[in-house]
N, CA, C and O of each residue as an XYZ file, in Angstrom:
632
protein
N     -17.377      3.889     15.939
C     -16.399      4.943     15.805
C     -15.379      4.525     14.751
O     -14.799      3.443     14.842
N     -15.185      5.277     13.868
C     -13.713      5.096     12.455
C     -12.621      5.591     13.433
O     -12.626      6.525     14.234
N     -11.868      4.850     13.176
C     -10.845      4.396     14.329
C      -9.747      4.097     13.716
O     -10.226      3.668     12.666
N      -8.662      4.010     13.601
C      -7.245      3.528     12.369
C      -6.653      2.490     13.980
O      -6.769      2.668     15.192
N      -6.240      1.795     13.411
C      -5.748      0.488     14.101
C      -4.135      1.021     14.669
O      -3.397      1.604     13.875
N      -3.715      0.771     16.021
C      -2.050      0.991     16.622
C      -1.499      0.413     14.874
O      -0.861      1.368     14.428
N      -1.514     -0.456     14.061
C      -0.756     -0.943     13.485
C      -0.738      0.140     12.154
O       0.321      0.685     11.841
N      -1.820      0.363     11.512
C      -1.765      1.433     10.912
C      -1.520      2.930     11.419
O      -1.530      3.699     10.458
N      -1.340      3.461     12.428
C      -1.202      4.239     12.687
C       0.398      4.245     12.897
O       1.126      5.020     12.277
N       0.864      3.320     13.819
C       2.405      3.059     13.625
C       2.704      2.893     12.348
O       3.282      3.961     12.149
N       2.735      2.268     11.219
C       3.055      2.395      9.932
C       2.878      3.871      9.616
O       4.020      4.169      9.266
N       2.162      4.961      9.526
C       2.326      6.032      9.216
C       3.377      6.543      9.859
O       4.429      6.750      9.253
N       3.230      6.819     11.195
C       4.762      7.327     11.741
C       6.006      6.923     11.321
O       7.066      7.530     11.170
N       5.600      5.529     11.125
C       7.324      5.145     10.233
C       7.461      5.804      9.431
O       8.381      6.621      9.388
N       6.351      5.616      8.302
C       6.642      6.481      7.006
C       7.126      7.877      7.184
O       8.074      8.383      6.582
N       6.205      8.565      8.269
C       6.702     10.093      8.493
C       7.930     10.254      8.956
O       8.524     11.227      8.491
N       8.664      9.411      9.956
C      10.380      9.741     10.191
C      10.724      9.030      9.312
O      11.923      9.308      9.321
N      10.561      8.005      8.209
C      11.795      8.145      7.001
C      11.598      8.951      5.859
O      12.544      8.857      5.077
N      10.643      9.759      5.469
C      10.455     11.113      5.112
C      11.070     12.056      5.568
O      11.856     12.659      4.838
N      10.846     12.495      7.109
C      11.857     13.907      7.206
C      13.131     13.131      7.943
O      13.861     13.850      8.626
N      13.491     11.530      7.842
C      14.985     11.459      8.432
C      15.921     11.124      7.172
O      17.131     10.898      7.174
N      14.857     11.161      5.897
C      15.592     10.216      4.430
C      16.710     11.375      4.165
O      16.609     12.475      4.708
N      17.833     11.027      3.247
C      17.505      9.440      2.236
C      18.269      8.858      3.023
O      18.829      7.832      2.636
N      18.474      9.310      4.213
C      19.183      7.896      5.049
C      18.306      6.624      5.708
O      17.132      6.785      6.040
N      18.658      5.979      5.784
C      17.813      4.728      6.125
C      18.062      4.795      8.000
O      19.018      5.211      8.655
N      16.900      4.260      8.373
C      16.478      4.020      9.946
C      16.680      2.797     10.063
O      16.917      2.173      9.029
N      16.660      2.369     10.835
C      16.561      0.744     11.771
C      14.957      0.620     12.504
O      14.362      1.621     12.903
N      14.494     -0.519     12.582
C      13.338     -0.200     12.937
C      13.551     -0.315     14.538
O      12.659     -0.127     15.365
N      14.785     -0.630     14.802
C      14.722     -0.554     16.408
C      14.903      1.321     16.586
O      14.313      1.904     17.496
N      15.636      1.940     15.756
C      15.569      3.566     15.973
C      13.818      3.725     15.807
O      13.253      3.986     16.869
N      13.287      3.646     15.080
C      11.327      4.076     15.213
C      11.294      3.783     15.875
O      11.023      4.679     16.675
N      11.447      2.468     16.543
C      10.118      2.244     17.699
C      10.919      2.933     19.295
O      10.377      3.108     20.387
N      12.155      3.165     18.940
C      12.518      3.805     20.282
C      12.023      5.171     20.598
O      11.398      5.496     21.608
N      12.434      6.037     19.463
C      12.004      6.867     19.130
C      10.754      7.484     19.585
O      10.608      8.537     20.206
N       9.836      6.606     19.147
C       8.163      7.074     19.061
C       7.754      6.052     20.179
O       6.712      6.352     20.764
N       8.362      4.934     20.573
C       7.610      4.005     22.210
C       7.103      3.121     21.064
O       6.906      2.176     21.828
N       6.811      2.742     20.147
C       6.123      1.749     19.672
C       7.200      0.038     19.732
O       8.329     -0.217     19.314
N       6.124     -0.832     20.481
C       6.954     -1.937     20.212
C       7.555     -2.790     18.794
O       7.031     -3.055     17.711
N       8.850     -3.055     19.354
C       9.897     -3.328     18.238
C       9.745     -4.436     17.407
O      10.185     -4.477     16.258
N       9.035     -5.484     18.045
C       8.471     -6.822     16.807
C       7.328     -6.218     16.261
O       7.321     -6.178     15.031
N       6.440     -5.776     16.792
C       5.354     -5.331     16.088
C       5.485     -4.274     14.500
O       4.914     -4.336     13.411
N       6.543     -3.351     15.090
C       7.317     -2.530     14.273
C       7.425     -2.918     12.793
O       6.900     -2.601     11.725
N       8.463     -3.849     13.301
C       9.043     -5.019     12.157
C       8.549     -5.783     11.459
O       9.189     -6.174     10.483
N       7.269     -6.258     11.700
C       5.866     -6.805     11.234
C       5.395     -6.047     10.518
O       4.825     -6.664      9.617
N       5.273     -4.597     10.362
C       4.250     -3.309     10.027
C       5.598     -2.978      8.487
O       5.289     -2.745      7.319
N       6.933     -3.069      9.029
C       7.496     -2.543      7.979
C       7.954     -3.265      7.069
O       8.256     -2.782      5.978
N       8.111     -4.762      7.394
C       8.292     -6.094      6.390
C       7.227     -5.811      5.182
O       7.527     -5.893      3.991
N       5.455     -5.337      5.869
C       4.379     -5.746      5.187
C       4.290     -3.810      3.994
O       3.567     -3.528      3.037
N       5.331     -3.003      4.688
C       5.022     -2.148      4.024
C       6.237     -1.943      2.420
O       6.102     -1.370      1.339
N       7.780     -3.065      3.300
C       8.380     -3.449      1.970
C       8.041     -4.133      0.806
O       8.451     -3.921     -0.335
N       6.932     -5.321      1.364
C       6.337     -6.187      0.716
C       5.313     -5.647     -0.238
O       4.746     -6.243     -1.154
N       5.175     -4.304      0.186
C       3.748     -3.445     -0.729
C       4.508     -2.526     -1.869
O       4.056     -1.857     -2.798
N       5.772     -2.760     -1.434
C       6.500     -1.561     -2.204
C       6.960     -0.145     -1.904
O       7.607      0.494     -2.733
N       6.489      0.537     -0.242
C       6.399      1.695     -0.054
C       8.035      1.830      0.491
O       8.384      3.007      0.581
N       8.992      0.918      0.833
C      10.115      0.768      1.747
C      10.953      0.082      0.963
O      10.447     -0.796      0.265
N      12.217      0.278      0.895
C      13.136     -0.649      0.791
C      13.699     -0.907      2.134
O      13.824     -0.269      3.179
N      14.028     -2.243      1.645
C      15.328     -2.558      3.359
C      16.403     -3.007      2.296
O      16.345     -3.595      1.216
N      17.567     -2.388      3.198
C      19.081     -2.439      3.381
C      19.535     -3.399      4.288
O      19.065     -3.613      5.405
N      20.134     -3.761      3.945
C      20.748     -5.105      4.956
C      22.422     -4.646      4.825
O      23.033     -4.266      3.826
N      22.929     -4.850      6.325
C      24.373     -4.719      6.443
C      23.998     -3.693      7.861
O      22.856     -3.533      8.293
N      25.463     -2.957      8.539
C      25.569     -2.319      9.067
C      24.932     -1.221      9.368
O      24.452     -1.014     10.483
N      24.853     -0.117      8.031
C      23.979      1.131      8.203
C      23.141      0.820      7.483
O      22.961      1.486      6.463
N      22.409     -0.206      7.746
C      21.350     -1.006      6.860
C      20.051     -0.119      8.061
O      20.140      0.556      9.087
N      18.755     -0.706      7.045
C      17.779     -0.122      7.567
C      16.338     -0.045      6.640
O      15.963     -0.959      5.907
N      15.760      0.994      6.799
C      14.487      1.081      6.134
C      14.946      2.517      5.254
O      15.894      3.237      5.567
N      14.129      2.706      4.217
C      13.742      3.814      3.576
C      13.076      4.104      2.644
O      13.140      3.326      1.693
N      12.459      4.930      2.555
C      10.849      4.839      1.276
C      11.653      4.589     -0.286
O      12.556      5.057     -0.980
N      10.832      3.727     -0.271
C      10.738      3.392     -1.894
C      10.359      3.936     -3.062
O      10.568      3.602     -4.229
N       9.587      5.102     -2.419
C       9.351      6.215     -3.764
C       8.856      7.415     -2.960
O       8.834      7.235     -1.743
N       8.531      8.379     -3.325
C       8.869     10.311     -2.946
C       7.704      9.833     -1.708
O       6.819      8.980     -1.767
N       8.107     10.760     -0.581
C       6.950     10.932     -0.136
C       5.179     11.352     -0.571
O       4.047     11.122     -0.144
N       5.877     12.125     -1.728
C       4.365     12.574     -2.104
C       3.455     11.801     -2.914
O       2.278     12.094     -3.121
N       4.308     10.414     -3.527
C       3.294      9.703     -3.580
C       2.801      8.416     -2.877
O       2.439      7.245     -2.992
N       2.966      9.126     -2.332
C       2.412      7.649     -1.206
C       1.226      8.486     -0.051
O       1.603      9.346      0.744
N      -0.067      8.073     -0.160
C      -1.092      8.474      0.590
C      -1.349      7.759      1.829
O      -0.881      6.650      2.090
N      -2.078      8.409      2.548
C      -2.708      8.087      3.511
C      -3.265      6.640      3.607
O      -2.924      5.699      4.323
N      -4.277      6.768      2.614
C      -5.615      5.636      2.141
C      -4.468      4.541      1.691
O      -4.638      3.399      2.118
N      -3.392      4.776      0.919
C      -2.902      3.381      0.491
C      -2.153      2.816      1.897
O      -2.168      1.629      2.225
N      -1.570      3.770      2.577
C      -1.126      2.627      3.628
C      -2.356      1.830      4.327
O      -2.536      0.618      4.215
N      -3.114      2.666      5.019
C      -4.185      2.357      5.703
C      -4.464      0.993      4.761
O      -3.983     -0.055      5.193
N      -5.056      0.957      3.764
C      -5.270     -0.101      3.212
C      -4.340     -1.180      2.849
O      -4.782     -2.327      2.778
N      -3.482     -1.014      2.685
C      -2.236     -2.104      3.145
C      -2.575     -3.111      4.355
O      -2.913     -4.295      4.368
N      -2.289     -1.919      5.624
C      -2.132     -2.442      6.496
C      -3.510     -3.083      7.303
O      -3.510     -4.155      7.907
N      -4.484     -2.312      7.185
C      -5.951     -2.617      7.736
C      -6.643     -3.516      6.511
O      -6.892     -4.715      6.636
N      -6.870     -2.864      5.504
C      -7.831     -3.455      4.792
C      -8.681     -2.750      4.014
O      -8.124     -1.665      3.847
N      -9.187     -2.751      3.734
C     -10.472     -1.884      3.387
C     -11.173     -0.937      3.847
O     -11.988     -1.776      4.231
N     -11.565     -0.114      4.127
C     -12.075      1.126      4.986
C     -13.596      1.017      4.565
O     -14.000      1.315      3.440
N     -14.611      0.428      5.880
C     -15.836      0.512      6.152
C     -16.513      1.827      7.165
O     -16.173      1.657      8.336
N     -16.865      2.334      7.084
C     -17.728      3.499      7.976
C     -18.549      2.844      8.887
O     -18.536      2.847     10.118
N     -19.744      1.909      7.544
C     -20.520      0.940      8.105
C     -21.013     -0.034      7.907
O     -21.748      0.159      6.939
N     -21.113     -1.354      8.324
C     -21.785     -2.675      7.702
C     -21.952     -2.751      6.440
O     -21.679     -3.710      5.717
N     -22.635     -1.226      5.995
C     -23.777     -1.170      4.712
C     -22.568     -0.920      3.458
O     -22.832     -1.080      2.267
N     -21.394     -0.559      3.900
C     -20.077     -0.008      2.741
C     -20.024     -1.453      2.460
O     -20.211     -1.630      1.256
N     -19.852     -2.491      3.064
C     -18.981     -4.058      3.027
C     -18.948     -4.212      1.578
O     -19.480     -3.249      1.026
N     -18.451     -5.200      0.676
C     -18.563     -5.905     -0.275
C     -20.039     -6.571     -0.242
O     -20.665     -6.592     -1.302
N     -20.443     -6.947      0.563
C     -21.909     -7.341      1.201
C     -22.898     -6.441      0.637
O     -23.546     -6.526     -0.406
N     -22.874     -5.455      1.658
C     -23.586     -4.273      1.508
C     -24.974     -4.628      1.615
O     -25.748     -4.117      0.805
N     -25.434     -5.457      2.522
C     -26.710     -5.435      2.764
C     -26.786     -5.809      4.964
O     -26.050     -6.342      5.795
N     -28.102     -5.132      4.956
C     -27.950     -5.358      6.476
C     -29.798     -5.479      6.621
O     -30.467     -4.793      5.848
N     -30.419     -6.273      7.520
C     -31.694     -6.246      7.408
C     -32.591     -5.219      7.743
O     -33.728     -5.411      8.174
N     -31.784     -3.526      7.429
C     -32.638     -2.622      7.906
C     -32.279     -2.000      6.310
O     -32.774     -0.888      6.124
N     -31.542     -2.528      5.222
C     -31.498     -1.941      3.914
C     -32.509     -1.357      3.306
O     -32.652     -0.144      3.149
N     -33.389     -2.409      2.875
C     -34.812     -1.821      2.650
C     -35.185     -0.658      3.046
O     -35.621      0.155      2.231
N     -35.055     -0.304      4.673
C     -35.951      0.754      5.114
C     -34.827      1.977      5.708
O     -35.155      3.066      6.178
N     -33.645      1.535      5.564
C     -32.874      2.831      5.825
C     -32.821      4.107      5.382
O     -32.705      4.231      4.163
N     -32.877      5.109      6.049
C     -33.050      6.768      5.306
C     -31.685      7.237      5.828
O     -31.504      8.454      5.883
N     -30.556      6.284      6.276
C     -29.707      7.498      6.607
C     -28.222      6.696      5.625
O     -27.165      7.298      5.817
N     -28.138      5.633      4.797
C     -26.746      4.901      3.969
C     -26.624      5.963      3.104
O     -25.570      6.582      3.248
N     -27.785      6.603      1.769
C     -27.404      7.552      0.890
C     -26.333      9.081      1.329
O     -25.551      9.772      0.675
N     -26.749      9.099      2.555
C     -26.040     10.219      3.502
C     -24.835      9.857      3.859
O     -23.886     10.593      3.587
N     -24.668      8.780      4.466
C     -23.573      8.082      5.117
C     -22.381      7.648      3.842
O     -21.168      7.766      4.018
N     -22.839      7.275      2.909
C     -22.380      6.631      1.771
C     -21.606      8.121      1.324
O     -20.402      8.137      1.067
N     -22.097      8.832      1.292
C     -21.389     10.821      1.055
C     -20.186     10.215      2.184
O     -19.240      9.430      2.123
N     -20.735     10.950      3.075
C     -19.759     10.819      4.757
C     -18.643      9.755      4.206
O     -17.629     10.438      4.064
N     -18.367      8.498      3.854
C     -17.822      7.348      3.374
C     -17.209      7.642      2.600
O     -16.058      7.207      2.639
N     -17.616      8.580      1.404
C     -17.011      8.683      0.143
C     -15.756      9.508      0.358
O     -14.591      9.294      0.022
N     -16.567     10.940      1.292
C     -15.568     12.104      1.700
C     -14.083     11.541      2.378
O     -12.930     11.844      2.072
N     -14.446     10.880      3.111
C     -13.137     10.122      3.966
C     -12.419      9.271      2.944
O     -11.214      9.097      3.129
N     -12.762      8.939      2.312
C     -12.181      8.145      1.541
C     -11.279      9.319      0.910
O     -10.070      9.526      1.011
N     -12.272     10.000      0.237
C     -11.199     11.304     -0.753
C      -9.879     11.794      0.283
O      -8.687     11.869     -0.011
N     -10.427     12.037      1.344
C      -9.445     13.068      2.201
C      -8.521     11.988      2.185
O      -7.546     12.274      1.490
N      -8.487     11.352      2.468
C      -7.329     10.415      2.973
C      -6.488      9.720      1.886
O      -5.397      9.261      2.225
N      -6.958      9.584      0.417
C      -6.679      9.600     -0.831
C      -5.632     11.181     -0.900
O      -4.541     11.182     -1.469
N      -6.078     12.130     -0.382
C      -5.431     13.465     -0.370
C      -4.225     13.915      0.214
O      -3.290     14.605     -0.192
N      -4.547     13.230      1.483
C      -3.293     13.239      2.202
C      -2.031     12.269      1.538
O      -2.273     11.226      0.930
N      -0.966     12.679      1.711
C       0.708     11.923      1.491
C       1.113     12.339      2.727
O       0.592     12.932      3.672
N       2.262     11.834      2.450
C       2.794     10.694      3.799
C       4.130     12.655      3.524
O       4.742     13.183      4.452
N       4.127     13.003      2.515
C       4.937     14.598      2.740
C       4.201     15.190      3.030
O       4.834     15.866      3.841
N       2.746     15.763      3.069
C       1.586     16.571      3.410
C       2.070     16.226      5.273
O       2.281     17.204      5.991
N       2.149     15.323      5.642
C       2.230     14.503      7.322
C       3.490     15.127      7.594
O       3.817     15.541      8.706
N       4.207     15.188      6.532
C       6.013     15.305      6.989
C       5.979     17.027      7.164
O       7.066     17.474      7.530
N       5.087     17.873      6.994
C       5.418     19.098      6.959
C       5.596     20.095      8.536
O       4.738     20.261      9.403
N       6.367     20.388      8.510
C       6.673     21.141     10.146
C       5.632     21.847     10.430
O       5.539     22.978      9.953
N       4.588     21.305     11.301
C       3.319     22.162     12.045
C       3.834     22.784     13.309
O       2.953     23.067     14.120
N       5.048     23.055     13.647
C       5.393     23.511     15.133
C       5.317     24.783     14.684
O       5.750     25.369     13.692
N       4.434     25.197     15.976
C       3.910     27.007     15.866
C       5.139     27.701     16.253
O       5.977     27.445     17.118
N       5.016     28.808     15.245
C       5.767     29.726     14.800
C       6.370     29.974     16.272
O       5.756     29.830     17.329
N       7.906     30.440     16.083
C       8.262     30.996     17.358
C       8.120     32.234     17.686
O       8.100     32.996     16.720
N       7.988     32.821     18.941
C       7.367     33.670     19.860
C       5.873     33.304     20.294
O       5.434     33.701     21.373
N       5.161     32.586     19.477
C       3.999     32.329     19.235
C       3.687     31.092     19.798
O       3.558     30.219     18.939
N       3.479     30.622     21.238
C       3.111     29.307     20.934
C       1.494     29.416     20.962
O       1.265     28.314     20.463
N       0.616     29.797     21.121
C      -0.958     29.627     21.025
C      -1.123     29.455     19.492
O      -2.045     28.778     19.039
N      -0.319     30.007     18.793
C      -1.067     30.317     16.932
C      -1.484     28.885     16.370
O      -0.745     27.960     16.033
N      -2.911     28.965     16.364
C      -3.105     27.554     15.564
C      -2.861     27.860     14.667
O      -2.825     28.997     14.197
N      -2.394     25.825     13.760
C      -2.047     25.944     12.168
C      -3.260     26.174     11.367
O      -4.460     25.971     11.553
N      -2.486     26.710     10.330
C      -3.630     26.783      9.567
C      -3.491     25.765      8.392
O      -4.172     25.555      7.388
N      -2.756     25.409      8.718
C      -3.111     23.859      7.876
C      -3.403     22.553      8.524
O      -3.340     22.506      9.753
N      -3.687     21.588      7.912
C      -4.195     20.399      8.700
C      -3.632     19.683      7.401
O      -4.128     19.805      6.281
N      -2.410     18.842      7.753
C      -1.709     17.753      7.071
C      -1.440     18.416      5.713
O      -1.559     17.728      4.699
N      -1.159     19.437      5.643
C      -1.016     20.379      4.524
C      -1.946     20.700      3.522
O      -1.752     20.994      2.343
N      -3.013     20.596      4.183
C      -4.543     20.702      3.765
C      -5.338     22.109      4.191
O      -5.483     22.158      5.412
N      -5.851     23.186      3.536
C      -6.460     24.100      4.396
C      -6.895     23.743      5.178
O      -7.138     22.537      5.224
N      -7.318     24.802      6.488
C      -8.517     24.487      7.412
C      -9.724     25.184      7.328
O      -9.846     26.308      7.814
N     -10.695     24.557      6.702
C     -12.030     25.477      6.543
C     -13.035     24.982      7.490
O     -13.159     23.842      7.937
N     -13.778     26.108      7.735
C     -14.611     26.136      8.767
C     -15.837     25.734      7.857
O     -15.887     26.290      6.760
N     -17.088     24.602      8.264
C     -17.854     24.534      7.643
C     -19.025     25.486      7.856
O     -19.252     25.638      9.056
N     -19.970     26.285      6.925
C     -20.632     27.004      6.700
C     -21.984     26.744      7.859
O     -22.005     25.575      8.242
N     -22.871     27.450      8.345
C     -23.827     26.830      9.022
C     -25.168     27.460      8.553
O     -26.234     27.066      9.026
């Protein structure tokens, strides 16, 4: 199963409340209260995301965190890869890229698509696409969005 790690996934949420809480700076003890995520771990996730460039930290009083450049450029895929690593689907993606059923596999050329696509989407997404208010319209709470991370939602063809 493609799965995004508590640590990457908490790093996105950071990113998403100092997006719609900027340009003021957070504390990382405000995120993790905030959202339940634990507070060293936090601090671990946002050291490694200053260290990448996506955050500045403020030091002093109303010191804190805050993105280092627009939300919109900062994607999905680059945190993820920050924080995880590399994005495998399967064995056969690795730097490796060999598994002892290579030879006779009929389903990597397929999968390798599947691999590629995720890769794009998530290349697509920004961390402002995430920041955009999906709360259904009022009077309305059933109305699904019709966006997905500020992405259409298309139905695939059958």
């Amino acid at each position: 199963m493609l799965k995004l790690t508590k640590k990457a996934d908490y790093g996105l949420i950071a990113l998403k409340h100092l997006a719609m809480h900027g340009p003021a700076s957070s504390s990382a003890k405000e995120i993790a209260e905030t959202y339940g995520i634990p507070s060293p771990l936090l601090s671990k996730i946002l050291q490694k995301l200053v260290k990448n460039g996506f955050l500045r930290s403020e030091q002093g009083t109303n010191g804190g965190y805050k993105l280092a450049r627009e939300s919109r450029e900062i994607t999905a895929l680059d945190v993820i890869r920050t924080i995880d690593g590399p994005i495998f689907l399967t064995a056969c993606f690795t730097e490796h890229g060999y598994c002892c059923h290579t030879d006779k596999c009929i389903v990597r050329d397929p999968l390798q698509k599947v691999h590629e696509g995720i890769l794009r989407l998530l290349a697509n997404i920004t961390i402002a696409d995430m920041s955009v208010d999906t709360t259904p319209a009022e009077g309305n709470p059933t109305k699904t969005p019709e966006r997905l991370y500020g992405l259409p939602v298309t139905t695939p063809a059958i």
